[in-house]
N, C-alpha and C positions, 0 to 999 in steps of 0.2 A: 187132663192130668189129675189124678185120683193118688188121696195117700194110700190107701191099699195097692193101687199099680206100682208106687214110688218101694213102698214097704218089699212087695215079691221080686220086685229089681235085685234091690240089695240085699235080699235073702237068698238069689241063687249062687247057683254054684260055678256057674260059667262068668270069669272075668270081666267080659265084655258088658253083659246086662246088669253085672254090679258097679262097674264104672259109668254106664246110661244111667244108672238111678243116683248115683252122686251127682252127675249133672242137670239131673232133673230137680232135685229138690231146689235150685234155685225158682223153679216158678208157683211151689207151693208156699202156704204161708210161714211165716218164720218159727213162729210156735211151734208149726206142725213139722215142719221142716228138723229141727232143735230136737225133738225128740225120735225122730228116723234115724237121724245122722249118728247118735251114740254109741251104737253097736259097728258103725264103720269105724271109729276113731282105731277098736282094737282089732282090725279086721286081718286076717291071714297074711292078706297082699299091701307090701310097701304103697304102689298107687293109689291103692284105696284110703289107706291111712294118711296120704300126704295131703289125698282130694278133702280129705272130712275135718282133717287140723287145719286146714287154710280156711273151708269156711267156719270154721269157729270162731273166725277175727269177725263175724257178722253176725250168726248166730248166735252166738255166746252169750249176746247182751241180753235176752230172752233170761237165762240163767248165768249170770254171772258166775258165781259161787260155786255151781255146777261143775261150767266151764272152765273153771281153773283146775280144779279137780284134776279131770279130764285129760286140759291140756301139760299141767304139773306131771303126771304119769307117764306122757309122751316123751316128756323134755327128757326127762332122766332116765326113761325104761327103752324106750324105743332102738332098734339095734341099725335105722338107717337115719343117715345123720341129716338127711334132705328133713324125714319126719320129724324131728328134734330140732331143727331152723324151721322149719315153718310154726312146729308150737311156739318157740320163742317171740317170732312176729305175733301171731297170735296174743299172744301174753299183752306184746304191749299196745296192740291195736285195741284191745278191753282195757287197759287201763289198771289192772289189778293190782293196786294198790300193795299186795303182799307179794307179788312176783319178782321185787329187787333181785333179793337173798338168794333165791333160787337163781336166776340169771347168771347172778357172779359166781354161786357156785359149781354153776358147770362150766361158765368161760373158765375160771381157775382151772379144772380139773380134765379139760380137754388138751388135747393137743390139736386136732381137728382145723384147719384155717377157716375151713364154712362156718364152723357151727360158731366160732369165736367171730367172723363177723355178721351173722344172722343176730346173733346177741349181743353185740355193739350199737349197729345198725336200730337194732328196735329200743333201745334204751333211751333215743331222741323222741319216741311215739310216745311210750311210757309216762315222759312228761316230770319224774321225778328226780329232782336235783340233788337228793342222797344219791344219785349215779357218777357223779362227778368226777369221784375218786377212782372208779373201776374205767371208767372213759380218760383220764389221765395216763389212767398205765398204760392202756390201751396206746395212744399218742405213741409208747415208745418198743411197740409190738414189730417182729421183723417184720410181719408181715404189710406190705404195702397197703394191700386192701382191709385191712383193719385198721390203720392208721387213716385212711381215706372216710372209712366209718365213724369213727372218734371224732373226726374234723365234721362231719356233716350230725353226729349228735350233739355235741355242744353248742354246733348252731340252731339246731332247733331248740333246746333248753334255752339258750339265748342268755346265758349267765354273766355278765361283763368282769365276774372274776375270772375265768377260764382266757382271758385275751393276753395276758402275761405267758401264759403256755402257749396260746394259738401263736402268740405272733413269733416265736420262735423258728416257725414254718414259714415264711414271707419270701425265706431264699432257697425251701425244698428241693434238691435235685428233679424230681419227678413232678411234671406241670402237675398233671392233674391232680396233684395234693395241692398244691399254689391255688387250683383254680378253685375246687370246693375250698378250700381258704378264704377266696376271694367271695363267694355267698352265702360261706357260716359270718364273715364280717360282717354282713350286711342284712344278716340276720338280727345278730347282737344288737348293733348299731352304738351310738354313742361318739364320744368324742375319739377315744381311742383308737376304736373300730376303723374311725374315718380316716387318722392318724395312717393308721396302719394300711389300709387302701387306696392313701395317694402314692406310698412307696410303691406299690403294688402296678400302680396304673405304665411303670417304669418295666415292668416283667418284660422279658425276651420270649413271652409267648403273647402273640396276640388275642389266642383265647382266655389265656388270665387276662391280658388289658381289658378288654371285653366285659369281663366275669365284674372287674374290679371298679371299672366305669358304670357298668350298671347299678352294681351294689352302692356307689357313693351318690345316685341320684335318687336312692331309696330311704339312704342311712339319711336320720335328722342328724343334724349339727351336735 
């Protein structure tokens, strides 16, 4: 596998051998790869574009700076919302320090349930605790599966101020918020945490007991 083979892939015009050279650049090198993939991100076809903003979350670290670029363009220009949740992962699998801002303002400005939880969801990769606030609201999102998201980014932030809010969810109608409840706990950890995990281990779902037993063999005291 040759970068000029990878290159005339994704230069033609037939579908099929531009989607073969998206999935070739995984065996080229990253550098080389990093610079092929650019001209896919704005490609004609949805699939093409979703294949080259996904691996941005890898390639990107090549050019960082670049890559934000790039993927900042997608988040907000892009007309299919799969391409616009994938930049968003994207965003926070690099770590882009300046991608908050942008994040929130398209959850704000969306109506969209995906794209509001692709960008929920990555704001726990992100890593940054200025997200706190836009993961709070989130918490009180109709949608289920955004609320599921919020609960599983504050656990990976692991912030023991967010446990006053979490634990307001311990008696959730819907297990499966109880249950990611029950692993962002034991994520956090602390005393609280654990407080909050033995009510837990009481659940009428055996897989939150489960979720919540496990977590307290994890959480320190």
């Amino acid at each position: 596998m040759t970068a000029e083979f990878v290159q005339r892939a994704l230069a033609s015009e037939d579908l099929g051998d531009r989607l073969d050279g998206i999935n070739q650049l995984r065996q080229l090198p990253p550098e080389v790869a990093f610079e092929l993939i650019q001209p896919a991100v704005n490609d004609s076809h949805p699939r093409i574009r979703y294949g080259a903003v996904s691996q941005l979350a890898n390639l990107g670290r090549c050019n960082p700076t670049l890559a934000g670029e790039l993927l900042r363009d997608r988040l907000f220009n892009d007309d299919e919302v799969d391409v616009r949740s994938a930049a968003a992962d994207a965003m926070a699998a690099l770590q882009l320090t300046n991608s908050l801002a942008d994040l929130q303002s398209v959850y704000e400005d969306t109506s969209d349930w995906l794209l509001q939880f692709s960008i929920i969801a990555a704001l726990g990769a992100l890593g940054d605790r200025a997200a706190l606030p836009l993961l709070y609201e989130a918490l009180s999102s109709d949608q289920e599966l955004v609320k599921l998201a919020a609960i599983g980014s504050l656990g990976e932030l692991g912030c023991h101020e967010s446990l006053d809010r979490l634990g307001d969810y311990i008696n959730y109608p819907d297990w499966q918020i109880r249950h990611r409840l029950a692993i962002a706990l034991g994520q956090i950890g602390g005393d609280r945490a654990r407080s909050l995990l033995e009510q837990m281990i009481q659940d009428r779902s055996e897989t939150v007991v489960d979720a919540a037993q496990n977590s307290l063999k994890t959480t320190a005291a």
